[in-house]
N, C-alpha and C positions, 0 to 999 in steps of 0.2 A: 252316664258318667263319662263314658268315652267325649260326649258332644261337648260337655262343660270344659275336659282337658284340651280339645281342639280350638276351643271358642278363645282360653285362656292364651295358649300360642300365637292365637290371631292378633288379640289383644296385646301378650308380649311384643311381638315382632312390628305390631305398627306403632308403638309406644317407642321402643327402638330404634323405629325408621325415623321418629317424630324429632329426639335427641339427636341422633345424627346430622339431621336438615340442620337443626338450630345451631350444631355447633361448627358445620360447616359454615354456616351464613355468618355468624359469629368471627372465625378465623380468618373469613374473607372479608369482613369491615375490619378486623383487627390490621390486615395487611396492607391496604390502601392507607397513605400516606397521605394525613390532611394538607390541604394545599394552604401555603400561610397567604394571610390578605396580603394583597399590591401594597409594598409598602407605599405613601402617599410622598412623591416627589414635593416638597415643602422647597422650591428654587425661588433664589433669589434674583433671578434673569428678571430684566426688564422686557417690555412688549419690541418686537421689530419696528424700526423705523429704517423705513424707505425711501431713498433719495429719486429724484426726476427720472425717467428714463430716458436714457440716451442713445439716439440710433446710432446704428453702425453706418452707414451712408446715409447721409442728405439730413430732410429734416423729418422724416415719418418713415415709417416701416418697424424692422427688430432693429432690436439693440439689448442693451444691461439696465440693469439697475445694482444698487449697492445696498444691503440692507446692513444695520447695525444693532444692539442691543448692549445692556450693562448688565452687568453683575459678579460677583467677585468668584463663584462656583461655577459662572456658566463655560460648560466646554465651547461651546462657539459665541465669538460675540462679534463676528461679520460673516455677510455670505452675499456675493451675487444669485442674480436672479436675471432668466430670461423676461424680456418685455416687449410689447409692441404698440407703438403710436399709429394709433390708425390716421390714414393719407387723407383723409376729406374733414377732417374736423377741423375746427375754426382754432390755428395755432394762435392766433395773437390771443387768445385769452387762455394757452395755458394748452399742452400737446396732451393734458391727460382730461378735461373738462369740456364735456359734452354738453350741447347745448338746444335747446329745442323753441327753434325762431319763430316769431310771428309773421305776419304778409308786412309785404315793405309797404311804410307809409306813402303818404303826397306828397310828390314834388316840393322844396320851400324854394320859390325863386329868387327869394335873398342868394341864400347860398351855392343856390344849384346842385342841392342832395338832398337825396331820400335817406331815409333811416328806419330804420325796425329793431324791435326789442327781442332779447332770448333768455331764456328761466331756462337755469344750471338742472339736465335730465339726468348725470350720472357724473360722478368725479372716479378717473380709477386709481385704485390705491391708495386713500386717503389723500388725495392731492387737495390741495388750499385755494380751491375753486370759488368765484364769486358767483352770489346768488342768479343776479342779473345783469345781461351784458348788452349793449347797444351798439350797432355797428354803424356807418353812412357810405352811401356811395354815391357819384355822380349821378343825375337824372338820365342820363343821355343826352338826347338830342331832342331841344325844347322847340315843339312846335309853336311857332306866332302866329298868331290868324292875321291872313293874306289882306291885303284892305282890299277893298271890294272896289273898282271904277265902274264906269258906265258901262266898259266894253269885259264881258267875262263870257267864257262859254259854259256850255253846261255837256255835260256826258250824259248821252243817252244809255238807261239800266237795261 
């Protein structure tokens, strides 16, 4: 009889222990403050547009750009922007549109220039880049073949 009132305690006390846990865990999800969804930004801003960059000295390196946007709610609707023109790209067609040239053609002796083609490799910043650009430059110095007389020497190899 005694083993049955000891077994019963046992039983008691971890049926006890069991309510306990639950209503601790309980009180502790009660206290955590649900966190409310992100309310979802519903803006009427339009997307940035970005003006040319303009360097600070010369015609490549840093400089600004200007950016702007619309909208009747948006807190910002201009912001500068750092930018930089890199020095070796081909400005005549534009200081933001890179370009990836082919081997200079043949000589045309009409005009005395060579020319070669380039297919537009990267625009930065949405710049209004054309697909393909063609460039010409002078031949150089056009060799004529020498007329040959009777009398020519020859270089010994």
């Amino acid at each position: 009889m005694q083993k049955q009132q000891q077994q019963r305690r046992m039983f008691t006390a971890a049926l006890l222990a069991l309510v306990f846990i639950l209503a601790a865990v309980s009180t502790t999800e009660a206290g955590k403050k649900e966190k409310p969804e992100k309310k979802s930004k519903k803006s009427d801003c339009g997307e940035w547009q970005w003006s040319v960059c303009v360097p600070t000295n010369g015609d490549c390196g840093l400089g600004t750009r200007e950016g702007t946007r619309t909208g009747a709610e948006c807190k910002q609707t201009t912001k500068t922007q750092k930018c930089k023109i890199p020095c070796n790209w081909k400005k005549q067609f534009g200081a933001e549109c890179k370009y990836q040239f082919q081997a200079w053609g043949e000589c045309d002796l009409n005009t005395a220039l060579k020319t070669r083609t380039g297919n537009l490799k990267r625009a930065l910043h949405n710049a209004d880049c054309q697909k393909t650009v063609t460039i010409s430059k002078p031949c150089g110095k056009l060799t004529k073949p020498k007329p040959q007389g009777k009398f020519h020497l020859l270089k010994a190899a």
